[in-house]
N, C-alpha and C positions, 0 to 999 in steps of 0.2 A: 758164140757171140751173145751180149747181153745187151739187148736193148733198152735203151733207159725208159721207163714207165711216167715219166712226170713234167715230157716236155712238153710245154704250151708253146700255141703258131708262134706269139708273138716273138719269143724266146730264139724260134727253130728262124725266125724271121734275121732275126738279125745277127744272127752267127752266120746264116749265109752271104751277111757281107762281103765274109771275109773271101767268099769264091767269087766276088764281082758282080753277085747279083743286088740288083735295084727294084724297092717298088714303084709297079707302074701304074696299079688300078686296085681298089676294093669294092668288091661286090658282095656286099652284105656281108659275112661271116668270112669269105675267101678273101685273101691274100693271092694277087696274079703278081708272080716276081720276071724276068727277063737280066740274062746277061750274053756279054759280046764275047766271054772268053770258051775258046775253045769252039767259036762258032756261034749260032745266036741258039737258046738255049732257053723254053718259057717253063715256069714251075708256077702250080697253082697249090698256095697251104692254107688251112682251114683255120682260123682263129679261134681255136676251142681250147680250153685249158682242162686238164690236159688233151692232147693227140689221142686218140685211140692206138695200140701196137700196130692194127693191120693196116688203119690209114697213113700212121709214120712208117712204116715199112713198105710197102705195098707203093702205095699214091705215090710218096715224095723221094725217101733213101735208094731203094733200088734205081730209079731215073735218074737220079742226083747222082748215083753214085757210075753209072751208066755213062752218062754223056761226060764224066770228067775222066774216064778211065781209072776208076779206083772200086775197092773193093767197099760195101757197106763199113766195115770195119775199121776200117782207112779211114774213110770219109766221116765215121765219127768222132774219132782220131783227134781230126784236123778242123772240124766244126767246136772241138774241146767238151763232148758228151762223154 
C-alpha cells in the first residue's frame, strides 16, 4: 500500500465529505469532524500541510477506515487519494 505523502488536513477535510462527515468545531490547528453514518462517528484532523505519514495513518485512516468497515486501501480508494 502507498500512502500518499502530500496530503494537507485541509484537503483530507473535505474529501471526507463524501463519507458524511461534517465540520463541527476548530481548535486551533485541529479540525473536530462528526458523522451519523454508520452510527455517530467523531474524527479529529490536524490542519498541517502536509499530514505527517504516522499522523495520517495512525490518528485518522486506520479509525476512518475502522468504523466504516473498510480496508485503508479502500478507503483511500474512495476518498480519491
Amino acid at each position: 500500500m502507498k500512502i500518499p505523502r502530500d496530503i494537507h488536513g485541509a484537503d483530507l477535510v473535505r474529501a471526507l465529505r463524501a463519507l458524511g462527515y461534517e465540520r463541527v468545531r476548530q481548535d486551533g490547528s485541529h479540525i473536530r469532524l462528526t458523522t451519523q453514518f454508520n452510527g455517530v462517528h467523531h474524527l479529529t484532523v490536524p490542519a498541517h500541510k502536509p499530514l505527517k505519514t504516522g499522523t495520517l495513518v495512525k490518528g485518522v485512516l486506520k479509525p476512518l477506515a475502522e468504523h466504516h468497515g473498510l480496508t485503508v486501501e479502500e478507503l483511500l480508494a474512495r476518498l480519491g487519494f
